[in-house]
ROSE-4610 file (N, C-alpha, C; in Angstrom, 1 decimal, always signed):
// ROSE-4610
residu = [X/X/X/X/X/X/X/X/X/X/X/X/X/X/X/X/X/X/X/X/X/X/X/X/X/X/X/X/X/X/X/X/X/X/X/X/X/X/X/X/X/X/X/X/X/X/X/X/X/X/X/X/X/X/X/X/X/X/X/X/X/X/X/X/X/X/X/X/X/X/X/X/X/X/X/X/X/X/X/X/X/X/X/X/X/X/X/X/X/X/X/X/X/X/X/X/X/X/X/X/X/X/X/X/X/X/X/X/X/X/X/X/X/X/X/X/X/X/X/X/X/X/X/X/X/X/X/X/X/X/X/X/X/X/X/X/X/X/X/X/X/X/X/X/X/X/X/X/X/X/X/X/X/X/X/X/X/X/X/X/X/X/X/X/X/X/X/X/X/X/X/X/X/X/X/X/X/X/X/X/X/X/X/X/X/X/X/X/X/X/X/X/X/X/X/X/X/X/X/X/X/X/X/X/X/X/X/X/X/X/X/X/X/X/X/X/X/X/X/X/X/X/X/X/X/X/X/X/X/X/X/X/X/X/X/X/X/X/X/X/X/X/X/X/X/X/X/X/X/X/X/X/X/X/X/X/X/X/X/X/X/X/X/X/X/X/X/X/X/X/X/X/X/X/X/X/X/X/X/X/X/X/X/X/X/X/X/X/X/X/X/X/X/X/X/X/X/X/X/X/X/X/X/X/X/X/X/X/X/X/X/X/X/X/X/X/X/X/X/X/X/X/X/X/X/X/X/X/X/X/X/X/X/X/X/X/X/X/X/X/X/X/X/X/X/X/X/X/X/X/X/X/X/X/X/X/X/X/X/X/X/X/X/X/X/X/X/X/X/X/X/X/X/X/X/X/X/X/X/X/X/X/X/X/X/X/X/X/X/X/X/X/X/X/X/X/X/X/X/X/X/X/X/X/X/X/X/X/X/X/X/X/X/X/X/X/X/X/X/X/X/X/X/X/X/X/X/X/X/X/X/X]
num = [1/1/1/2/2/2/3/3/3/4/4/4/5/5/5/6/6/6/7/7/7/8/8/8/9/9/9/10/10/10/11/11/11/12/12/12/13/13/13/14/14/14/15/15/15/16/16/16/17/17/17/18/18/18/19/19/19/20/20/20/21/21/21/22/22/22/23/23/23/24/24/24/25/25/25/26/26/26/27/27/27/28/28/28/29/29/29/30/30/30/31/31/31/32/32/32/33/33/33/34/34/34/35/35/35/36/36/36/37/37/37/38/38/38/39/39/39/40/40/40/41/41/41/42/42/42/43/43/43/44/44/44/45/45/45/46/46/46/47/47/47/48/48/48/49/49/49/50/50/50/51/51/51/52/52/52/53/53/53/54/54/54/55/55/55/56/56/56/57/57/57/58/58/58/59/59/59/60/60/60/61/61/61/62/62/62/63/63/63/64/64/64/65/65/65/66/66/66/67/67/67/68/68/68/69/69/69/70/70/70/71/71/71/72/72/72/73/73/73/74/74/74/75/75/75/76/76/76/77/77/77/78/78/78/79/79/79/80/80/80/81/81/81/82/82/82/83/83/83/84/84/84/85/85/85/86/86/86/87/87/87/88/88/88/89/89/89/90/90/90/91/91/91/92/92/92/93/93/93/94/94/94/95/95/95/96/96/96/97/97/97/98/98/98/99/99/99/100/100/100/101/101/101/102/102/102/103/103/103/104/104/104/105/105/105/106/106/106/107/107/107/108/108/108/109/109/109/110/110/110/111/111/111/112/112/112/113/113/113/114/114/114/115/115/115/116/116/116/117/117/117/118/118/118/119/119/119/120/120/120/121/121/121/122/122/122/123/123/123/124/124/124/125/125/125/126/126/126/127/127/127/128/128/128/129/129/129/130/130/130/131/131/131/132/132/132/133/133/133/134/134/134/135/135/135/136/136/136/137/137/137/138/138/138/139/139/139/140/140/140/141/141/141/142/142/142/143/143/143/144/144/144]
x = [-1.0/-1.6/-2.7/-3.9/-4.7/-5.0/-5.4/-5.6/-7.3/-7.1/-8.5/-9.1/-11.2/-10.8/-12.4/-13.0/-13.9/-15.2/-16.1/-17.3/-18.1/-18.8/-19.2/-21.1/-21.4/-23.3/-22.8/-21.5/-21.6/-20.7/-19.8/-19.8/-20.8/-22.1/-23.2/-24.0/-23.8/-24.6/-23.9/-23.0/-21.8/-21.8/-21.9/-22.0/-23.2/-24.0/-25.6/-25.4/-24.3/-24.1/-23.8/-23.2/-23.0/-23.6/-25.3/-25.6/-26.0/-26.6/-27.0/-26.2/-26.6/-26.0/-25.8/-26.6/-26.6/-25.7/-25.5/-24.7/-23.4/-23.3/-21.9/-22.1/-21.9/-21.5/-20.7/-20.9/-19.9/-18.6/-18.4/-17.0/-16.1/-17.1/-16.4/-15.8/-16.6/-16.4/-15.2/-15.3/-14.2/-13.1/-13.3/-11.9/-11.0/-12.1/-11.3/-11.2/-11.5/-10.6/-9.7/-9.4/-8.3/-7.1/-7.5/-6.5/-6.5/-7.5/-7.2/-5.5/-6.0/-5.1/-3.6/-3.3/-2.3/-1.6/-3.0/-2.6/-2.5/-3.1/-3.2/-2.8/-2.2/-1.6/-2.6/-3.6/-4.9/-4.5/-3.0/-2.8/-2.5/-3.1/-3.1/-1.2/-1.4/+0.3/+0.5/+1.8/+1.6/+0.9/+1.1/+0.7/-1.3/-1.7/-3.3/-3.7/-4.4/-5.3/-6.6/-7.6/-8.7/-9.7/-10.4/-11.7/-11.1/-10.2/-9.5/-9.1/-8.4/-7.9/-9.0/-9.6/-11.1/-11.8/-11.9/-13.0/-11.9/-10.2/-9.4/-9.8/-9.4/-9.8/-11.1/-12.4/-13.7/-13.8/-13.3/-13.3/-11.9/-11.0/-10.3/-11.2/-11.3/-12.3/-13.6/-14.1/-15.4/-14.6/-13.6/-12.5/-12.1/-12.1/-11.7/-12.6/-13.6/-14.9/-15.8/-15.5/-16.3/-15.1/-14.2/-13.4/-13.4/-13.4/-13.3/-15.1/-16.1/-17.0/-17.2/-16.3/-15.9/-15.3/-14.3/-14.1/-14.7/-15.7/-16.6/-17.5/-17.6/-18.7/-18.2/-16.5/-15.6/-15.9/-16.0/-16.0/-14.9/-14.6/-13.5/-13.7/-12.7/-13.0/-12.3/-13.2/-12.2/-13.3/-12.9/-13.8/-14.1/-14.7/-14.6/-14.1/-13.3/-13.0/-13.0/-13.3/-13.6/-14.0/-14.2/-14.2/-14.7/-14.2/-14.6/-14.9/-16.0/-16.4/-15.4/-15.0/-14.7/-13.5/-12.6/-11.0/-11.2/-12.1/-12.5/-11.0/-11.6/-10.7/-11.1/-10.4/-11.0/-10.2/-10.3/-9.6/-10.3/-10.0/-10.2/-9.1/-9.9/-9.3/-8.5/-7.0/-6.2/-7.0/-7.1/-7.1/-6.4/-6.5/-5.2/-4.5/-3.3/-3.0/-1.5/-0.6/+0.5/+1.7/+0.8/+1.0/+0.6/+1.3/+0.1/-0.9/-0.3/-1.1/-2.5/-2.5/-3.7/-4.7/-4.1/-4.5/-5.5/-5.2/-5.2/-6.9/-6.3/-7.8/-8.7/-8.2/-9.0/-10.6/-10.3/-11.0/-12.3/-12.6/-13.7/-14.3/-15.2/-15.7/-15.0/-15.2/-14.3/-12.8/-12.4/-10.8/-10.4/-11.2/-11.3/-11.4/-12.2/-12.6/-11.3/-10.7/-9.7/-8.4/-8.2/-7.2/-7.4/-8.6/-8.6/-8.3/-9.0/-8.5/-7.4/-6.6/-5.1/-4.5/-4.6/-4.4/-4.1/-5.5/-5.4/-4.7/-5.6/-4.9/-3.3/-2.7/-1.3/-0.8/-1.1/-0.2/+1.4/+2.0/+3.2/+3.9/+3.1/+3.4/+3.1/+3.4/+4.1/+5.4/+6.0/+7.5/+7.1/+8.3/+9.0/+10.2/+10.0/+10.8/+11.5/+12.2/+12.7/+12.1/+12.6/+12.3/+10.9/+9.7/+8.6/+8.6/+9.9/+10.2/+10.5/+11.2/+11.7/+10.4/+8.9/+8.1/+8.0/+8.5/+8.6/+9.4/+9.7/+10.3/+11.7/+12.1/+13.4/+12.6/+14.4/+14.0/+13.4/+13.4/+12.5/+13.3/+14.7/+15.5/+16.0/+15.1/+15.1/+16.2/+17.1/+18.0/+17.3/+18.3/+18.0/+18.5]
y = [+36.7/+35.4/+35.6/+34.7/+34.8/+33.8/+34.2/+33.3/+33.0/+31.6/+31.3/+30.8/+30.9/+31.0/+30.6/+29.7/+28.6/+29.7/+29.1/+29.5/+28.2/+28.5/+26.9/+27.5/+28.3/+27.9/+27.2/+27.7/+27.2/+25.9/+25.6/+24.1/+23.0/+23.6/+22.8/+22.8/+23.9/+23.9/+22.6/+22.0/+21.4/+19.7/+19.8/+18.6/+18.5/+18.1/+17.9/+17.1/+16.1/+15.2/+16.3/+17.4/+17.8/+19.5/+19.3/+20.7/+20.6/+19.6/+19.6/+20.7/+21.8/+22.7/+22.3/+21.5/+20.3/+19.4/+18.4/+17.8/+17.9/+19.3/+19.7/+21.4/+21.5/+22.8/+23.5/+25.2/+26.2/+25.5/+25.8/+26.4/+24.3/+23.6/+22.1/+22.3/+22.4/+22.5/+23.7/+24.7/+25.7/+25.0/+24.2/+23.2/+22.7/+21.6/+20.5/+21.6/+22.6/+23.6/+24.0/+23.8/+24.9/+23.9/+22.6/+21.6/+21.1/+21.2/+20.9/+21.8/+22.8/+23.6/+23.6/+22.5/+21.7/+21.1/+20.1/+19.5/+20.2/+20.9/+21.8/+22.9/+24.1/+25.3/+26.1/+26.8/+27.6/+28.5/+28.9/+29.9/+29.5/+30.4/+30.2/+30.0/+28.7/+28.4/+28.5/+27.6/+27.3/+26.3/+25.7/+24.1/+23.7/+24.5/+24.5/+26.1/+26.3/+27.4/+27.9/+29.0/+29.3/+28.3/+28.2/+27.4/+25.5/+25.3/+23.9/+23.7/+25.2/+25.2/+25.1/+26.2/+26.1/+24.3/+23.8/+22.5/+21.8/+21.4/+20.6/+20.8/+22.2/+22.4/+21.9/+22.1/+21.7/+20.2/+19.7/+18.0/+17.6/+17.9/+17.7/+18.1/+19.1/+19.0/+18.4/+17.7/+17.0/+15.7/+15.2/+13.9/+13.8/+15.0/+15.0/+14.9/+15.6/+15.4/+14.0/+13.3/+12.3/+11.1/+11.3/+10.4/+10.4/+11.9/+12.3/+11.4/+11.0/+10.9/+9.3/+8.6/+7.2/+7.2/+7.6/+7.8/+8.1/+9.0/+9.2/+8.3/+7.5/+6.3/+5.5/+5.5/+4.1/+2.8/+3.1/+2.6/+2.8/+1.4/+1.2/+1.7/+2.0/+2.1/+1.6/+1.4/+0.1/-0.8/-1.6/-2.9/-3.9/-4.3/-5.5/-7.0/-7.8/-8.6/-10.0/-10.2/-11.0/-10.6/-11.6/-11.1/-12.4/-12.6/-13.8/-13.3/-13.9/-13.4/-13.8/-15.2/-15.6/-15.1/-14.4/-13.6/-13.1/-12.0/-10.8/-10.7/-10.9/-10.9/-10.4/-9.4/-8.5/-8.4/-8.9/-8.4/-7.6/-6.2/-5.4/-5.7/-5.0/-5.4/-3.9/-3.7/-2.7/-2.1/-0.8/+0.1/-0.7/-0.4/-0.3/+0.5/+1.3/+2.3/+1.9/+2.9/+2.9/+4.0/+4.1/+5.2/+5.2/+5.2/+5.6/+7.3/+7.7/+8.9/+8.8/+8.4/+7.5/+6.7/+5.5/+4.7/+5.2/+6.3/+7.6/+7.7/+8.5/+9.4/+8.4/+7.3/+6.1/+5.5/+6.4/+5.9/+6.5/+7.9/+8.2/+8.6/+8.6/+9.1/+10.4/+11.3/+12.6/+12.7/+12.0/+11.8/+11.3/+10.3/+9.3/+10.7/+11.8/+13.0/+13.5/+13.9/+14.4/+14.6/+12.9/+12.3/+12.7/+12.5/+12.3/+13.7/+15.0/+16.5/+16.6/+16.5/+16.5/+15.5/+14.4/+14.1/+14.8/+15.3/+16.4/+18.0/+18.3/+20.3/+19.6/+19.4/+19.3/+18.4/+18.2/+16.9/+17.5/+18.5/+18.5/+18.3/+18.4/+18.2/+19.6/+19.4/+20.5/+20.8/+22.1/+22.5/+23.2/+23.4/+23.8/+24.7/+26.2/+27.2/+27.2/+28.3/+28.0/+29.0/+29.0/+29.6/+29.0/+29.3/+28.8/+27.9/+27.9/+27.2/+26.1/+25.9/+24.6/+23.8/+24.0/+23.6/+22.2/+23.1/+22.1/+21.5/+20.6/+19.7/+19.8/+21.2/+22.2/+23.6/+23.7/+25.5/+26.4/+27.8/+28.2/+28.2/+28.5/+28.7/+27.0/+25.7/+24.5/+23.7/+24.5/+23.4/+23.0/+21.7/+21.1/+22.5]
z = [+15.6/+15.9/+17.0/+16.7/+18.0/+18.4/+19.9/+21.1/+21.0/+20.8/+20.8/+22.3/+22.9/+24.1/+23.9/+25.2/+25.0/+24.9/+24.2/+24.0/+24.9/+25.4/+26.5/+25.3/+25.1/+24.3/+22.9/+22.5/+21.1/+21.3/+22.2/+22.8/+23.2/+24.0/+24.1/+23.0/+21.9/+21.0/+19.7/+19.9/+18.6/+19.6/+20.8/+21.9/+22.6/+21.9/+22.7/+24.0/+24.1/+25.2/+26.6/+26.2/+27.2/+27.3/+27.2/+27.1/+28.7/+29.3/+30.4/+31.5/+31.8/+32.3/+34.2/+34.2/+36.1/+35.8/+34.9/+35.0/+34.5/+33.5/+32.9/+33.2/+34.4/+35.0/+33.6/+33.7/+33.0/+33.6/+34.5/+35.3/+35.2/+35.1/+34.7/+33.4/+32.0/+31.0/+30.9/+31.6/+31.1/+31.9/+33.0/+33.2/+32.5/+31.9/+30.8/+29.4/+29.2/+28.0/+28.3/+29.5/+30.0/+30.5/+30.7/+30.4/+28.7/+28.3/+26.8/+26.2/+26.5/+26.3/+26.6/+27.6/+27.9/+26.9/+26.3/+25.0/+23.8/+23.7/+22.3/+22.4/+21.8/+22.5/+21.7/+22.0/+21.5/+20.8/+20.3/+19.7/+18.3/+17.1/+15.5/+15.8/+14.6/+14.5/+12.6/+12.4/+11.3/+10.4/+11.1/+11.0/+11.5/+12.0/+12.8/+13.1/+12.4/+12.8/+12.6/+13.1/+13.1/+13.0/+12.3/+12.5/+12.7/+12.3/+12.5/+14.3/+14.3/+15.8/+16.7/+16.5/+17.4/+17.7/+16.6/+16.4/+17.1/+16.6/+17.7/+19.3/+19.7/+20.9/+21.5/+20.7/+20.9/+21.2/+20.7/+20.5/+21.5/+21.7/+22.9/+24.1/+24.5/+25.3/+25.6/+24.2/+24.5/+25.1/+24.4/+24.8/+25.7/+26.9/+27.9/+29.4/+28.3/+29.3/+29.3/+28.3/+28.4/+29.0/+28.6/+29.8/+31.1/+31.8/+32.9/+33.7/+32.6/+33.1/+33.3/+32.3/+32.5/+33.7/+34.3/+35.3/+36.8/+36.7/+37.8/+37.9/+36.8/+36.9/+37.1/+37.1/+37.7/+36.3/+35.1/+33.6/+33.2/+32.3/+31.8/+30.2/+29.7/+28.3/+27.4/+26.1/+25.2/+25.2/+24.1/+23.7/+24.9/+25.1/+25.7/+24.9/+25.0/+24.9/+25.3/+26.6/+27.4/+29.3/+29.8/+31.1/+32.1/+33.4/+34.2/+35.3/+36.0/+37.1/+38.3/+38.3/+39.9/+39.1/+40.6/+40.5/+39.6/+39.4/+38.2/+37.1/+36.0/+34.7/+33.7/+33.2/+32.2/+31.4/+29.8/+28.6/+27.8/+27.5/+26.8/+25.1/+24.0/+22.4/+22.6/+22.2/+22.0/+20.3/+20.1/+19.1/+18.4/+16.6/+15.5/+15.9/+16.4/+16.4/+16.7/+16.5/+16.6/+17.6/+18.6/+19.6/+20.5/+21.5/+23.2/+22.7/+22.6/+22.1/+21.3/+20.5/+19.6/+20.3/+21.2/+21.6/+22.8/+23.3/+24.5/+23.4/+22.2/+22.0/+21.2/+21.2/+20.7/+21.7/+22.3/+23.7/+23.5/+23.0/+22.9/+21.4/+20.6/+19.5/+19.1/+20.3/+20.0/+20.3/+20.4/+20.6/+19.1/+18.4/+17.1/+16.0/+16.2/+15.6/+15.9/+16.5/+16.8/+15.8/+16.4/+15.3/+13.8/+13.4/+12.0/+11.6/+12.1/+12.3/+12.0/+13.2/+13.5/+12.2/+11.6/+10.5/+9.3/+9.1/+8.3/+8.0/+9.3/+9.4/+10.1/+10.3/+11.0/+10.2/+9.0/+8.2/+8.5/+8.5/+8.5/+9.5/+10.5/+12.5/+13.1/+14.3/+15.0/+15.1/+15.1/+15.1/+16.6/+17.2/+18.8/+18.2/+18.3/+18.2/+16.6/+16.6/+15.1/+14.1/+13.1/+12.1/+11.5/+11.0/+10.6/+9.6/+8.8/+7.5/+7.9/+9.3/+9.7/+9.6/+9.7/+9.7/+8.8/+7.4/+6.7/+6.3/+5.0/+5.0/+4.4/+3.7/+3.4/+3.9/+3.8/+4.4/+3.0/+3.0/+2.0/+0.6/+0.8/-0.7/-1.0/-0.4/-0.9/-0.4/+0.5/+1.4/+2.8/+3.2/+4.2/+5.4]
C-alpha cells in the first residue's frame, strides 16, 4: 500500500484560490494536509485509492483551508436566511443533508466536491480492522 503526501505546485496548480504563495504560505497549506489527514487516512485502502485518494485529500484540504479562512475573516458560513440589526439576529438555511458530517462539508464548494467523491469511490464505506472482505457486504465464499 502507499502513503500518499502533499504536493503544494500541483495543489496551487488544481486550486487557483489558493496559489497566492503571501497569502497561502507552503508550510500553512502543508498544515491543513496534515490535518486533512486526520480526516482521511492517506494510505491506498480498499474502499479509496490512488488518483481518488490523492483528489479526496486535495479537496479536504482545499475544504479546510477555505473554512479556516472564513474564520480568520470572522464569516459565517451557510445561506443566509434572514437577519435583524437591533439585538443582532441571524438565521442561516440548514443544507439538505442528513448528517452533521455533510452538513460540516456543506459549507464549502470543495467539501460539496468531496462528498460527491466519497459517494462514489467509497460507495461501500470505510471498514476498521478485519479481514478486507468484511469490507463488503458477505464475506468472500458468500456468508455473512
Amino acid at each position: 500500500m502507499s502513503t500518499h503526501v502533499f504536493d503544494v505546485t500541483a495543489f496551487r496548480l488544481q486550486f487557483p484560490e489558493f496559489a497566492n504563495p503571501i497569502a497561502y504560505p507552503d508550510v500553512q497549506l502543508q498544515g491543513y494536509w496534515d490535518l486533512a489527514t486526520a480526516y482521511i487516512n492517506p494510505t491506498d485502502s480498499c474502499t479509496i485509492k490512488g488518483a481518488q485518494l490523492q483528489q479526496a485529500l486535495n479537496l479536504m484540504t482545499a475544504h479546510l483551508a477555505k473554512l479556516y479562512s472564513f474564520i480568520n475573516k470572522g464569516k459565517t458560513t451557510g445561506l443566509l436566511q434572514g437577519a435583524t440589526v437591533d439585538k443582532v439576529s441571524v438565521t442561516l438555511t440548514p443544507p439538505p443533508v442528513k448528517s452533521g458530517y455533510q452538513w460540516w462539508l456543506a459549507q464549502t464548494p470543495y467539501g460539496q466536491q468531496l462528498w460527491a467523491l466519497l459517494q462514489v469511490a467509497a460507495a461501500a464505506g470505510f471498514w476498521f480492522g478485519g479481514l478486507p472482505e468484511l469490507a463488503s457486504f458477505r464475506k468472500t465464499a458468500g456468508v455473512f
